[in-house]
C-alpha positions in Angstrom: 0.0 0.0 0.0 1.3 3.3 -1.0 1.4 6.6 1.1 -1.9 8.4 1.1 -1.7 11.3 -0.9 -0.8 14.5 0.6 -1.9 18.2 -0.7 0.8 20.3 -2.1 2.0 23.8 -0.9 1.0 26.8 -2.0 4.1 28.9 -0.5 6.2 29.0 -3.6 3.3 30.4 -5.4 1.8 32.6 -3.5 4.9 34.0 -2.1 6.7 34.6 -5.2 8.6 38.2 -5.8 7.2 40.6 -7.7 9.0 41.2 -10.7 8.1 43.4 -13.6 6.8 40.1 -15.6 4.4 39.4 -12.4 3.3 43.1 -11.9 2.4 43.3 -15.4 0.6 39.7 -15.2 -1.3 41.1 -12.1 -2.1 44.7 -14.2 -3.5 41.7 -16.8 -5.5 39.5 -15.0 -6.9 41.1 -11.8 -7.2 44.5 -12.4 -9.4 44.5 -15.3 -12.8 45.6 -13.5 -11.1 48.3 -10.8 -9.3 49.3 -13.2 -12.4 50.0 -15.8 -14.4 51.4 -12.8 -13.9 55.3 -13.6 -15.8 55.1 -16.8 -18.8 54.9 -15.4 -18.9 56.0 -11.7 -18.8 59.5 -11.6 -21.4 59.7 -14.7 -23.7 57.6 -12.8 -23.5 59.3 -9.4 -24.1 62.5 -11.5 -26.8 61.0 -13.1 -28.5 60.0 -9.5 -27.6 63.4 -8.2 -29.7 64.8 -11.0 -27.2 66.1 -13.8 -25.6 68.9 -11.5 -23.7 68.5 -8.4 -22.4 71.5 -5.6 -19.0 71.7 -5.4 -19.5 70.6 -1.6 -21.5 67.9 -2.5 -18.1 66.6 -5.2 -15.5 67.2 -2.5 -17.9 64.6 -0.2 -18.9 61.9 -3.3 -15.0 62.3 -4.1 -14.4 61.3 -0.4 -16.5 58.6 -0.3 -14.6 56.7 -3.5 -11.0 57.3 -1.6 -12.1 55.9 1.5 -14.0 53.3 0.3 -11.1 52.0 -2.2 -8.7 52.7 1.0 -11.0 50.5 3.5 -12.6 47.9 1.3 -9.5 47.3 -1.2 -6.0 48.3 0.5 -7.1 47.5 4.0 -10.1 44.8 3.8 -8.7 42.7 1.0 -5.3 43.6 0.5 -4.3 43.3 4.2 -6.5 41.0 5.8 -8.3 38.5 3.0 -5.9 37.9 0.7 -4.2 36.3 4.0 -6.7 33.0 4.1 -5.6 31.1 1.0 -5.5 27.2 0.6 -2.3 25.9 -0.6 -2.1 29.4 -2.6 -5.4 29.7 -4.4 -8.1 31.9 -3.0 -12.1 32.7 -3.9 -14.6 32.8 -1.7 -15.1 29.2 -1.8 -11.6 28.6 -0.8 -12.9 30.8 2.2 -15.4 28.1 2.7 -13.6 24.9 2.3 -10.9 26.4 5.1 -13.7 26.7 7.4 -14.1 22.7 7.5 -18.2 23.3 7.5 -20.2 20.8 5.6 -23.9 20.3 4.1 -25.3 18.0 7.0 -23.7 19.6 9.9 -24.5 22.8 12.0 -21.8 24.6 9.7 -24.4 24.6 7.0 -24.8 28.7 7.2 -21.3 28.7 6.5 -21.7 26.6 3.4 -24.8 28.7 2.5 -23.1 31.7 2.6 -20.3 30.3 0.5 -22.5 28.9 -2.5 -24.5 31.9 -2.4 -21.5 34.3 -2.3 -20.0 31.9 -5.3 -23.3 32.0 -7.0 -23.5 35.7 -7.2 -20.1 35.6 -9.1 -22.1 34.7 -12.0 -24.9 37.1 -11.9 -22.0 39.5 -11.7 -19.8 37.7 -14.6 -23.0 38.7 -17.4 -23.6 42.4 -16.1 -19.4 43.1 -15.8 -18.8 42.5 -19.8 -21.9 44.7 -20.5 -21.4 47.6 -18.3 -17.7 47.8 -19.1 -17.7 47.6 -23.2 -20.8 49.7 -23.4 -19.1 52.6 -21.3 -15.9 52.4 -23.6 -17.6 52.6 -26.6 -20.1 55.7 -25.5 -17.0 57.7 -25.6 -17.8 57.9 -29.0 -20.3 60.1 -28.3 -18.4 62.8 -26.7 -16.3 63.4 -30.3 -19.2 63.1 -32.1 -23.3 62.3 -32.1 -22.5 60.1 -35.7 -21.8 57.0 -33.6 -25.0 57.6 -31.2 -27.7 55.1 -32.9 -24.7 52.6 -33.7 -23.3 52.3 -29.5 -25.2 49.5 -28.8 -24.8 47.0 -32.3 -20.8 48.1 -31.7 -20.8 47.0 -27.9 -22.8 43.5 -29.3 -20.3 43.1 -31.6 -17.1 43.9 -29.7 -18.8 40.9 -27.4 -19.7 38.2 -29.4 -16.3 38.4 -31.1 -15.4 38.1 -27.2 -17.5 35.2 -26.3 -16.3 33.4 -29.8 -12.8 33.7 -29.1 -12.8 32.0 -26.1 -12.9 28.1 -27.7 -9.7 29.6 -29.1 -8.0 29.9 -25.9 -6.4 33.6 -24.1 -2.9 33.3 -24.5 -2.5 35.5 -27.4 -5.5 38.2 -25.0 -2.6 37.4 -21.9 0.0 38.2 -24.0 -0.5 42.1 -24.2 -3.1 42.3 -21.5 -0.6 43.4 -18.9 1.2 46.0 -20.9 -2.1 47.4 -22.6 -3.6 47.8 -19.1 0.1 49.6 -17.9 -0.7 51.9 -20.4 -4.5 52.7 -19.0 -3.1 53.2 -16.0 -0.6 55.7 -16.7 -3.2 57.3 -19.0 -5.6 57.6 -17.1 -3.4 59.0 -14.6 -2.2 61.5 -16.9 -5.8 63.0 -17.9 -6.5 62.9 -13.9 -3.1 64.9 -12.9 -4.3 67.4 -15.7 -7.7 67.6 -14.0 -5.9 68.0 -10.9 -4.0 70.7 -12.1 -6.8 73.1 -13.2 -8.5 72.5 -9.7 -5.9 71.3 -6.9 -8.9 71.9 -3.9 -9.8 68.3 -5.0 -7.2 67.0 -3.2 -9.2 68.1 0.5 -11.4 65.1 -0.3 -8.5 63.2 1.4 -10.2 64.0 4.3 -12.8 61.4 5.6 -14.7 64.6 7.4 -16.2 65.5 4.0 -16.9 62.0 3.2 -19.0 61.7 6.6 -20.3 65.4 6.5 -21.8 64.6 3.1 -23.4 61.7 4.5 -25.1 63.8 7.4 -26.4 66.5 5.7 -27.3 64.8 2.2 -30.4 62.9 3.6 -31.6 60.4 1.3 -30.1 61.1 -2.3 -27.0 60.8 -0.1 -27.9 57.1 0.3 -28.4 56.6 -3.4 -25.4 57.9 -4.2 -23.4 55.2 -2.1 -24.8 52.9 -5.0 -22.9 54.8 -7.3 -20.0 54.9 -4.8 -19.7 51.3 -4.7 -19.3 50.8 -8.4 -15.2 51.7 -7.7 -14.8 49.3 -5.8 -16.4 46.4 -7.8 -14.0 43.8 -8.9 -12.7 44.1 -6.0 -13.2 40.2 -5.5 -11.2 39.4 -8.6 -7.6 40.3 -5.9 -8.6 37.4 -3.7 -10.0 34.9 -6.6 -7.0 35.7 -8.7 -4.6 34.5 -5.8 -3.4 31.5 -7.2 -2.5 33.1 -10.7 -0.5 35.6 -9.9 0.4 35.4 -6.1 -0.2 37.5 -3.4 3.0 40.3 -3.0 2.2 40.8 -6.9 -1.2 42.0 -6.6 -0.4 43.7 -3.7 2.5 45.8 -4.9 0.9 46.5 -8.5 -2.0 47.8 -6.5 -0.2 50.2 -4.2 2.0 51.6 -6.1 -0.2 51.9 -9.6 -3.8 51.0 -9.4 -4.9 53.1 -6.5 -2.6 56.2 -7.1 -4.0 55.6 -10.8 -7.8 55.5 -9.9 -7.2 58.3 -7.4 -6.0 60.6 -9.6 -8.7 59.9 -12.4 -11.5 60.1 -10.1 -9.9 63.5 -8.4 -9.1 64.7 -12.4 -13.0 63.9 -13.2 -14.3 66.0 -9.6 -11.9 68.7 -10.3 -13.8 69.2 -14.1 -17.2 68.9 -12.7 -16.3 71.9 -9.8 -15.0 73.8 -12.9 -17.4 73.0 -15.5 -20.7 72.3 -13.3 -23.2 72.6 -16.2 -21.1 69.8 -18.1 -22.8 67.4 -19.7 -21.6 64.1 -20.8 -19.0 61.5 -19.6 -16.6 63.6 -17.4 -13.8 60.7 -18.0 -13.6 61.2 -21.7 -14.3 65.0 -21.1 -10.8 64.9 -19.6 -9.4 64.1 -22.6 -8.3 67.0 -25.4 -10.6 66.8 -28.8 -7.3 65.1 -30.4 -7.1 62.0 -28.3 -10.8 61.2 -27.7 -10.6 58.0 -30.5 -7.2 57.0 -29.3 -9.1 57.3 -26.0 -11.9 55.5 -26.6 -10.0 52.8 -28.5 -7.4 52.2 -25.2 -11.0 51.7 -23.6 -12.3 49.5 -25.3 -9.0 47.3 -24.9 -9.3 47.8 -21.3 -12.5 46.7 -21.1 -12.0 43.5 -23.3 -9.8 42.6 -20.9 -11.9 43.4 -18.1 -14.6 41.1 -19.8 -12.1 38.5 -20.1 -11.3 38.4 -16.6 -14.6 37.7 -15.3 -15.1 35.1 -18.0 -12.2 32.9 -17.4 -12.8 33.3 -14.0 -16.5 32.0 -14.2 -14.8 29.1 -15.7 -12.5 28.4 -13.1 -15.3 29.0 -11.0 -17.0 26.1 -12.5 -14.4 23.6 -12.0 -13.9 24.3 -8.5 -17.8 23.4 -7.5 -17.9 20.8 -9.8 -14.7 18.8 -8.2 -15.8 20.0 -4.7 -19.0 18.2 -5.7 -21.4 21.2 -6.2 -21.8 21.1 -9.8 -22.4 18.2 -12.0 -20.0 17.7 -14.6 -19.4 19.7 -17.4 -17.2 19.6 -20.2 -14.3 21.3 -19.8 -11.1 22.0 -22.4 -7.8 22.7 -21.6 -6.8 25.6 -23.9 -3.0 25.6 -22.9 -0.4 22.9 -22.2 1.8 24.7 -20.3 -1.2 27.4 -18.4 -3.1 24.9 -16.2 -5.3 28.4 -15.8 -6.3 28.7 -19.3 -9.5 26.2 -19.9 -12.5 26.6 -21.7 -16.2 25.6 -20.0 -18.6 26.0 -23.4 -21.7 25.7 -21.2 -21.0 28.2 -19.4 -19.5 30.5 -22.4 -22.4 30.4 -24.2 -25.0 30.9 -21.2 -22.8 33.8 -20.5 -23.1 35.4 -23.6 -26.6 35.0 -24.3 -27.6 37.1 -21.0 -25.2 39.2 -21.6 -26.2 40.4 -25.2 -29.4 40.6 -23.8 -28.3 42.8 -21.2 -26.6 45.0 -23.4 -29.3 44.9 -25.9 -32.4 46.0 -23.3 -30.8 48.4 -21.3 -28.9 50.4 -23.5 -26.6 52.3 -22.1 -23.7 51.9 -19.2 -26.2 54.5 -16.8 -29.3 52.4 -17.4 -27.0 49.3 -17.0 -25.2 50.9 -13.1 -28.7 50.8 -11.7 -28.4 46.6 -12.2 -24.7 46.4 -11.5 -23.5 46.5 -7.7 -26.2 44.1 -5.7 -24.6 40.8 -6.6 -20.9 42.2 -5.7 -22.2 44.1 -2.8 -23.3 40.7 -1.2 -20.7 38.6 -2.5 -18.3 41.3 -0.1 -20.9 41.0 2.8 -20.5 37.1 2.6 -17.1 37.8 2.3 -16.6 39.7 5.7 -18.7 36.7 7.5 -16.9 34.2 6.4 -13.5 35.9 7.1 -14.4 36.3 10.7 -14.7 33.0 11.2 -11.7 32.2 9.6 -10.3 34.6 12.1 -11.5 32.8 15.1 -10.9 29.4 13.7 -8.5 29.2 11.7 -5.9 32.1 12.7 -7.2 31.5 16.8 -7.7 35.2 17.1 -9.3 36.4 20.1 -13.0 37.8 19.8 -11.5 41.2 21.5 -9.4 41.5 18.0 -11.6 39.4 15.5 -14.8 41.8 16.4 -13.2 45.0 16.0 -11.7 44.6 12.9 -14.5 42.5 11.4 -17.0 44.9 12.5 -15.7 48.3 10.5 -15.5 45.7 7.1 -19.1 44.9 8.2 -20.9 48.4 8.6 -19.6 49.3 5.5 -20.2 46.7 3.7 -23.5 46.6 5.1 -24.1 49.9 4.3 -23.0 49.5 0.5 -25.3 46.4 0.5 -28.3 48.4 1.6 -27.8 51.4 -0.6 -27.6 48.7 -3.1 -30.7 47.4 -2.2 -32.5 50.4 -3.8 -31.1 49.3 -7.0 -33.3 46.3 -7.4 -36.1 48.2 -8.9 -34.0 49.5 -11.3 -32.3 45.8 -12.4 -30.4 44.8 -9.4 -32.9 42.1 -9.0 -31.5 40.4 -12.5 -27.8 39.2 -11.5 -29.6 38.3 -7.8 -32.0 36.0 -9.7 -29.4 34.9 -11.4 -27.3 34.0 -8.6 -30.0 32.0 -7.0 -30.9 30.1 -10.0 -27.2 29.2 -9.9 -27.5 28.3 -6.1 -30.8 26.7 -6.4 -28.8 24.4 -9.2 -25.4 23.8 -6.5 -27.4 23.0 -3.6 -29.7 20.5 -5.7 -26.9 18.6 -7.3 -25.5 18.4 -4.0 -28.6 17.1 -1.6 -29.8 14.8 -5.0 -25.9 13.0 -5.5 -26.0 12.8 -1.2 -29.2 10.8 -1.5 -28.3 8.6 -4.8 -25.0 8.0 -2.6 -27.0 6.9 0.6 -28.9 4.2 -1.5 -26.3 2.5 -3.0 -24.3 2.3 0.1 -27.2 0.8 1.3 -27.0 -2.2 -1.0 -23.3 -3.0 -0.6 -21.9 -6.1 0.6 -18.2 -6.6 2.7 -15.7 -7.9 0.5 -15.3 -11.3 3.2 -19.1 -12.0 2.1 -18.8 -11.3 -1.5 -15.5 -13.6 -2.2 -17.0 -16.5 0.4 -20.4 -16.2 -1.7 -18.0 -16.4 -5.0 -16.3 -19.1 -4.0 -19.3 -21.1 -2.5 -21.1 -20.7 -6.1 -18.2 -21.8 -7.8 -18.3 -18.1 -10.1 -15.9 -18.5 -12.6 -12.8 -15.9 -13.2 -12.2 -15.0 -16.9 -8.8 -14.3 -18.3 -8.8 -10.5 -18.6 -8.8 -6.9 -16.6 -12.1 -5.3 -15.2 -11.7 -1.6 -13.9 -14.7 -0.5 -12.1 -15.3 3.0 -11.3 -16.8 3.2 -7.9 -17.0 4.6 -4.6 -15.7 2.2 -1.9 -15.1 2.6 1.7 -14.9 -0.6 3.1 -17.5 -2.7 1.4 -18.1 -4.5 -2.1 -20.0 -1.7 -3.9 -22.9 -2.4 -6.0 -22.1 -2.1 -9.4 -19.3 -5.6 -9.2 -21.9 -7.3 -7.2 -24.6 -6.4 -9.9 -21.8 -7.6 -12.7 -21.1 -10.8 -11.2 -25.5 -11.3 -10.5 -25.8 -10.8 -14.5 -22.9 -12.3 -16.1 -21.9 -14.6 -13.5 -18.5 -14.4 -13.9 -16.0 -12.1 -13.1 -12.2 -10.7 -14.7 -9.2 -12.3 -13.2 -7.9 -9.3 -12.2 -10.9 -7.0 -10.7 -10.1 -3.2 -9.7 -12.2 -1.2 -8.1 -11.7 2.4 -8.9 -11.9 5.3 -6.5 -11.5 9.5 -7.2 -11.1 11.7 -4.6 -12.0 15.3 -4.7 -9.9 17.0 -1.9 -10.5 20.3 -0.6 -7.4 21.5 -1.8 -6.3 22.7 -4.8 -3.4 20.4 -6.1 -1.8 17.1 -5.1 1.2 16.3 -5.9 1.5 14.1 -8.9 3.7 11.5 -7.0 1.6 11.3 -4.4 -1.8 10.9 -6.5 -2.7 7.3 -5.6 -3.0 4.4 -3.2 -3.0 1.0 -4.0 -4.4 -1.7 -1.7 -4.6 -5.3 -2.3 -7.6 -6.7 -0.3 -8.1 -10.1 -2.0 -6.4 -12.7 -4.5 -6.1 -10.3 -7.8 -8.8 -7.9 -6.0 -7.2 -4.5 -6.1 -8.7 -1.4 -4.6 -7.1 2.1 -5.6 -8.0 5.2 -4.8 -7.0 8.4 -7.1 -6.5 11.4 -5.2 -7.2 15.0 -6.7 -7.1 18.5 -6.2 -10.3 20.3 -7.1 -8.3 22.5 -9.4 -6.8 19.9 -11.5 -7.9 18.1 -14.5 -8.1 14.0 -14.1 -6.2 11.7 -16.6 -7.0 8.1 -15.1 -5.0 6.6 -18.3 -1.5 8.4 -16.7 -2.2 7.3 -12.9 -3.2 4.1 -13.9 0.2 3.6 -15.1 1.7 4.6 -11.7 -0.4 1.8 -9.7 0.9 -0.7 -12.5 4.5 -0.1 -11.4 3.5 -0.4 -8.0 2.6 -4.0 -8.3 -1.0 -4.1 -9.7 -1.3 -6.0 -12.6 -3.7 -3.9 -15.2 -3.1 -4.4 -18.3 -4.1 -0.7 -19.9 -4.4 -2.0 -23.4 -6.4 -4.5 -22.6 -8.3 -2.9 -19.5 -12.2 -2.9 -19.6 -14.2 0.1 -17.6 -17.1 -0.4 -16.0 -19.3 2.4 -15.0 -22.9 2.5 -13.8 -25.0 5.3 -15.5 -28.0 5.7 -13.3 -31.9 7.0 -13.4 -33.0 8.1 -10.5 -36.7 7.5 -9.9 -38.7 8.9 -6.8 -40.2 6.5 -3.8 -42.5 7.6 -1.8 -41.9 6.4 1.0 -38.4 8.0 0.7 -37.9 11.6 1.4 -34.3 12.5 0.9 -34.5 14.9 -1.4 -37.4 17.8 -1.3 -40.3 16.3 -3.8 -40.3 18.9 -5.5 -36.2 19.1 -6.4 -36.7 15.5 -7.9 -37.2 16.6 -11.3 -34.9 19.1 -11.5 -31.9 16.7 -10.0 -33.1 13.9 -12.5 -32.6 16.9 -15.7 -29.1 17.5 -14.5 -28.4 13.9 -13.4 -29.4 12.6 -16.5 -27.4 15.1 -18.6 -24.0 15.6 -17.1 -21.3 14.7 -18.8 -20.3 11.0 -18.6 -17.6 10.1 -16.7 -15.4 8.4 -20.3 -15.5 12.3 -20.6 -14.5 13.6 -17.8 -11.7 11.3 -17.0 -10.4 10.6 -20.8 -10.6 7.2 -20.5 -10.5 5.3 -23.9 -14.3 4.6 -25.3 -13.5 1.5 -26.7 -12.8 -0.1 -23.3 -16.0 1.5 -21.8 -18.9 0.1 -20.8 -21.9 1.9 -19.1 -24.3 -0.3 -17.5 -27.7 1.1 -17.0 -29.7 0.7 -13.6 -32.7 2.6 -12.3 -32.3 4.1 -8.3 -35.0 5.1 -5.8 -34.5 8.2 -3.6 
C-alpha cells in the first residue's frame, strides 16, 4: 500500500517576488474591473444626483470613493483577505472549504453563505462585460453624435467576437493584456493629474470629514449615491479569486504603487472638471481628454474593457471547475486551452450561457447608466458574505481572540452593510437580475449536492463486505475469466454495487478485478507522485483510490500507469471500464431529497457529462451499464 496522498504547498506560489513580468501579469488579469471602474462612476452618481452636483457635495462623493477604495481594497482585501488562501489559491469558496463546514452539519450557514456568495459571481460575470464595453464605446459620443444610434450593435459586436474567441484559448488576450492595461493606468493618470492641475482643492477630499459630512447633511439622495460609490470598488473580489494566478506580494504591490494612485487621480481629475465645468454634460472621464485623443481614448477603452470582460469570464470558468470537483456542480465539459497554463481552460456551457444574457443585457438596457442601476447588488453581497466568512476564519483558523476578530471584522461589516443596503435600492431599477441569477445558480449547486448525497446513501445501502462477496463467490463456484475489469466506484470498506450487480448478470467475473476510487480533496493540487493508493484486499482484488485536487484536470489513463508499477497488474491495453450510468426515480416512501427538487436533480443527473468524458478514459474499453435508483 502506497502513502496516502498529501496536498501540495501553495508557499512557492503565493509567495513569489514581484518582478516586472508578475506586476504586469497582475495589471493583466486582476485588475481588469477596478481598473475599468472610472468610466462609469462618476457619470452615474451625476446622473442619480440629477445632472448637476455642488462643489460641496463633489469634494464629499469624491471622499466617499477614496475611503471606500482605501477600507474595502488596501485594508479589507489587500491586508486582511488575501491572508486566508488554501495551498495558494483563494475565492470565496476557498474561504469556505478552510472553514471545514459541511452540508449535513450545524456549519451549514457557512456553506450557504459560500454557494450563495459563489453564486453571485455569475450574476456578476453577465452584467461586468456589458457595463464595461458599453461605457468604452459611449466615448464615442463625446467626439461626435455620428456614432450615437450605432453604441449598442458596436458593444454586441465587440462581445460576441469576445465570447467566440474563447474556444480559441487567451494566450494570445494574456499576451498584451498586462502591458495594454500599464498603459490605462498611466493614462488615465495623466488626464486625472491634468484635472488635478486646473482645480488642486480636489485634493481636500482626502479628508474622511467631507466624506461623513456629506453623508449627514445629504439625507436620502446621499444614500443613493453610495450605489454609485460602490461601483469603484467592484471587482474588488477578482484580488482574492486571482490568488493562485499571480500570487499574493504581486497584486499587492501592483496595487499600491499603480492601481490606487491611478484611480485616485482619475477620479480627483473627473471631480476637479465637474467643480470647474458644473453645467457639463456628458461623460466627465472622456471629457478629460483634449478633442485630439478622444478615439485614441476611446479605443485604449475598449482594450481595457475587453480585458476586463475576459477576466470575469475565465474566472467564471475556473469557478466552474472548482464546484464541480468539490462536488457542487455536476460535470461539465471542460477544455484545456493551454499545455503549459493549467489556468487557461475553456467551460462551453458556461461560455455560451454567459453570452446569451449578456447580449441581452446589453441589448435591453442600452446604455452603461441604465446598466449601473443593475450592477452593484450581486458584488455588494458577495463582499458581505465575504466579511462573514473571514471572521470566522479569524476565530478558527488564525485562533484570534473575539476582543481582535470583532473590531476589525466589525468596521468591514458596517460598510459593507451599508454598501449592501444602498444597493438594495437598486433592485427596482435591475439589481434584481444578477440576484435572480445567482439564486438560480444556487438553487442548481445546492440541488446537485442534496440529489448526489441521496443517490450516494442508497447504494451504500446495497453494498456487501468484500469477506461475504468472495465467500459467496467461491461457494457458487463463479468462474474468473482471463482478462482486466476496472470498475469506477465509490468504496469505503464494502463490495460496492455495481461488481456485485456484474457478477449477479454475467456470473462471472475478470481475473484481475479493480475497483476504482476519485477523490475530490478540498485543496487545490496534489502532488502528482503522491496521487494514488493501491491496496490489495483479496487474491487479484485490487482497490485504488486516485487522489485530486479540485483544481486539477483527471487523466485516469497516466495514474493508472503509476499503480501498475507499483505492483497491480492492469493491463491498460487491454483494460475494460465499468461504470454504472443511473436513473433516479422517486419512492415515496423515501424523502431525501425535497419532492419537489426531484425533477430538476433527474434533468441535471441525466445530462452531465459522462464520466469516459471527464476522466479521458479510452471509449472503446467502456462500458456503461444502466440501472434505475430510488430516492
Amino acid at each position: 500500500m502506497t502513502t496516502p496522498a498529501t496536498v501540495s504547498s501553495g508557499d512557492a506560489g503565493i509567495n513569489r517576488r514581484t518582478t516586472v513580468s508578475a506586476a504586469l501579469t497582475a495589471l493583466g488579469i486582476v485588475y481588469g474591473d477596478l481598473g475599468t471602474s472610472p468610466l462609469y462612476t462618476l457619470q452615474t452618481i451625476k446622473q442619480i444626483c440629477g445632472g448637476k452636483i455642488s462643489p460641496a457635495t463633489l469634494i464629499g462623493i469624491l471622499s466617499l470613493i477614496v475611503w471606500a477604495l482605501i477600507l474595502t481594497i488596501s485594508i479589507k482585501y489587500c491586508v486582511f483577505v488575501m491572508r486566508a488562501d488554501n495551498n495558494g489559491e483563494g475565492g470565496i469558496l476557498i474561504l469556505m472549504s478552510l472553514l471545514g463546514a459541511k452540508w449535513s452539519s450545524r456549519g451549514r450557514w457557512l456553506v450557504i453563505a459560500g454557494l450563495f456568495g459563489a453564486a453571485l459571481i455569475y450574476g456578476d460575470g453577465i452584467i461586468t462585460p456589458a457595463i464595461s464595453v458599453l461605457s468604452a464605446v459611449e466615448g464615442l459620443n463625446v467626439a461626435t453624435t455620428l456614432f450615437k444610434p450605432h453604441i449598442v450593435p458596436i458593444a454586441v459586436a465587440i462581445l460576441l467576437a469576445l465570447f467566440a474567441i474563447q474556444s480559441r484559448g487567451t494566450a494570445k488576450i494574456g499576451a498584451f493584456s498586462g502591458p495594454v492595461m500599464m498603459l490605462w493606468f498611466i493614462t488615465i493618470a495623466l488626464l486625472g493629474i491634468s484635472g488635478v492641475a486646473r482645480s488642486p482643492r480636489v485634493l481636500t477630499a482626502i479628508s474622511p470629514h467631507y466624506a461623513i459630512a456629506f453623508l449627514i447633511h445629504s439625507g436620502w439622495i446621499g444614500f443613493g449615491v453610495l450605489g454609485g460609490v460602490f461601483l469603484a470598488v467592484t471587482g474588488g473580489e477578482a484580488l482574492y479569486a486571482d490568488l493562485g494566478h499571480v500570487g499574493r506580494n504581486p497584486i499587492r504591490t501592483t496595487w499600491y504603487l499603480v492601481v490606487l494612485p491611478a484611480l485616485l487621480l482619475s477620479y480627483a481629475g473627473q471631480t476637479a472638471l465637474l467643480l470647474d465645468h458644473p453645467n457639463l454634460t456628458g461623460n466627465p472621464f472622456f471629457l478629460l481628454a483634449p478633442d485630439w485623443a478622444v478615439y485614441p481614448l476611446v479605443g485604449l477603452a475598449t482594450l481595457a474593457t475587453i480585458i476586463a470582460s475576459q477576466a470575469i469570464i475565465t474566472g467564471s470558468f475556473s469557478l466552474t471547475r472548482q464546484a464541480m470537483q468539490l462536488g457542487w456542480f455536476p460535470g461539465l465539459r471542460i477544455r484545456q486551452t493551454s499545455s503549459e497554463e493549467y489556468g487557461q481552460i475553456y467551460v462551453p456551457l458556461v461560455n455560451w450561457t454567459m453570452m446569451i444574457f449578456t447580449i441581452a443585457l446589453t441589448a435591453w438596457f442600452g446604455s452603461s447608466v441604465r446598466l449601473a442601476g443593475a450592477y452593484g447588488t450581486a458584488v455588494s453581497t458577495t463582499m458581505l458574505l465575504t466579511t462573514v466568512l473571514l471572521y470566522r476564519v479569524m476565530r478558527d483558523r488564525w485562533q484570534w481572540r473575539a476582543a481582535a476578530a470583532i473590531p476589525v471584522c466589525g468596521i468591514f461589516l458596517t460598510v459593507d452593510l451599508v454598501f449592501f443596503a444602498a444597493n438594495l435600492l437598486k433592485i427596482a431599477q435591475g439589481g434584481w437580475i444578477p440576484l435572480t441569477f445567482g439564486a438560480i445558480v444556487f438553487l442548481l449547486m445546492t440541488t446537485w449536492h442534496t440529489g448526489i448525497d441521496a443517490v450516494r446513501q442508497k447504494l451504500d445501502a446495497m453494498t456487501e463486505s468484500t469477506s461475504e462477496f468472495f465467500d459467496r463467490l467461491s461457494k457458487n463456484k463463479i468462474p474468473r475469466v482471463p482478462g482486466t475489469g476496472v470498475f469506477l466506484t465509490r468504496m469505503a470498506g464494502s463490495m460496492p454495487p455495481p461488481i456485485i450487480d456484474h457478477v449477479l448478470q454475467i456470473g462471472a467475473l475478470y481475473e484481475t478485478l479493480i475497483a476504482l476510487t476519485i477523490v475530490f480533496e478540498e485543496v487545490p493540487r496534489v502532488h502528482s507522485a503522491e496521487h494514488i493508493e493501491v491496496l490489495n484486499l483479496f487474491a487479484n482484488f485490487w482497490h485504488i483510490t486516485i487522489h485530486y485536487g479540485f483544481m486539477e484536470i483527471p487523466d485516469l489513463h497516466t495514474v493508472l500507469e503509476q499503480a501498475r508499477d507499483l505492483g497491480c497488474p492492469v493491463d491498460l491495453n487491454e483494460a475494460i471500464y465499468f461504470e454504472s450510468r443511473d436513473q433516479v426515480v422517486r419512492r415515496k416512501s423515501d424523502k431525501s431529497i425535497m419532492r419537489w427538487r426531484l425533477p430538476l436533480f433527474a434533468f441535471m443527473f441525466r445530462n452531465s457529462l459522462r464520466i469516459s468524458d471527464l476522466f479521458n478514459l479510452p471509449p472503446r474499453n467502456f462500458l456503461q451499464i444502466g440501472r434505475q435508483v430510488e430516492i
